[in-house]
C-alpha positions in Angstrom: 10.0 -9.9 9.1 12.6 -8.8 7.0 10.9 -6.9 4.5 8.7 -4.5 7.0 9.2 -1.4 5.9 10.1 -2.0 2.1 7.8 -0.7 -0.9 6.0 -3.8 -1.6 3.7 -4.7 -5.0 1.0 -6.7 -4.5 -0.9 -8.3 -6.8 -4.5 -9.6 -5.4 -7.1 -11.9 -7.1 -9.2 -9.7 -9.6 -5.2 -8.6 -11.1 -5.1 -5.5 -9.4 -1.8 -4.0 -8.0 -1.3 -2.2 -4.9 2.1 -0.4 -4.5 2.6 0.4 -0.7 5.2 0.8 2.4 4.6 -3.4 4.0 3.7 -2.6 8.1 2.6 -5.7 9.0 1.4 -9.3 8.5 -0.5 -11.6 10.3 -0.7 -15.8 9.9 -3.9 -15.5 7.7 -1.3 -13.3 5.7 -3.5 -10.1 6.0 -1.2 -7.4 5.1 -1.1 -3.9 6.0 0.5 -1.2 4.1 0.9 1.9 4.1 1.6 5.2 1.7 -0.3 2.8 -0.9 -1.2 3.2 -4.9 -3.5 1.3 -6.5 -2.7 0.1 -10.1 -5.4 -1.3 -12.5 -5.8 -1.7 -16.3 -8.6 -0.6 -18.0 -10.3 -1.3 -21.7 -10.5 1.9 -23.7 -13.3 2.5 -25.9 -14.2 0.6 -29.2 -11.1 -1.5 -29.2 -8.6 1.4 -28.3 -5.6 0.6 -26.1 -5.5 -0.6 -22.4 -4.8 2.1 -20.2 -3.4 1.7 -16.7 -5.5 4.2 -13.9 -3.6 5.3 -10.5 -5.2 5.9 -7.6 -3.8 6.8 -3.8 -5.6 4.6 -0.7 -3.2 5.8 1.9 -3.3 3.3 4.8 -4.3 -0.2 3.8 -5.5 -3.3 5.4 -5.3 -6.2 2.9 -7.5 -9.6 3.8 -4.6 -12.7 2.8 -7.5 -14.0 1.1 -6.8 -12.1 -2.1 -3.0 -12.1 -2.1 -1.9 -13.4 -5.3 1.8 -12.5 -5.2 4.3 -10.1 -3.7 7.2 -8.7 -5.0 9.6 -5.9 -3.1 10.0 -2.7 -5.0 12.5 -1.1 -2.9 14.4 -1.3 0.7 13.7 1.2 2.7 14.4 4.8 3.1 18.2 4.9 5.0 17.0 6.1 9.2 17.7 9.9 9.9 18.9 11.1 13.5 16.4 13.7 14.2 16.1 15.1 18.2 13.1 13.9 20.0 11.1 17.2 20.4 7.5 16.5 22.1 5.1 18.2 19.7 3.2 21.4 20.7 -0.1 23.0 20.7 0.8 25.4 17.2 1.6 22.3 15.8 -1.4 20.4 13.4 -2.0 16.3 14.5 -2.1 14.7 11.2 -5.1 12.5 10.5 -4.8 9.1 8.2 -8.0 7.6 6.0 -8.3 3.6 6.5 -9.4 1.9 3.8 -10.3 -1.8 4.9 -10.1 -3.9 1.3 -11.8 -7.2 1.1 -12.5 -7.3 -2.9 -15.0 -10.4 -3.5 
């Protein structure tokens, strides 16, 4: 419980990273993240340097199946006093893409 909400790195079974904001855990040690980058290396062409790829998944839910390791990043952003205003009508509802990742 004491790292929720720290920028975590994960490193899962076929040596990918995932860089994300750690929500939640569960006792199979599914993890759930949040904000999250995926890291991977790839072979160039014709025996030209690795290069590593980014790509942005958003809201995670990670099966504990393919946790390898996990390393914290960084604490967490410091809390800011803002007013509790109840959002209105002119206001847009902001919509999150779930990615469910079980790799095999």
């Amino acid at each position: 419980m004491a790292y929720v909400n720290w920028r975590m790195r994960i490193t899962i079974s076929d040596t990918r990273q995932l860089v994300g904001t750690f929500l939640a855990f569960d006792r199979h040690m599914n993890l759930v993240l949040a904000d999250t980058e995926e890291y991977r290396k790839v072979k160039g062409k014709k025996g030209a340097e690795e290069k590593e790829e980014k790509r942005v998944l958003g809201l995670v839910l990670l099966r504990g199946e393919a946790v390898i390791s996990l390393s914290a990043e960084a604490p967490p952003p410091p809390k800011v006093h803002t007013t509790n205003r109840p959002q209105t009508e002119t206001q847009p509802r902001r919509m999150r893409r779930i990615v469910v990742w079980c790799p095999r």
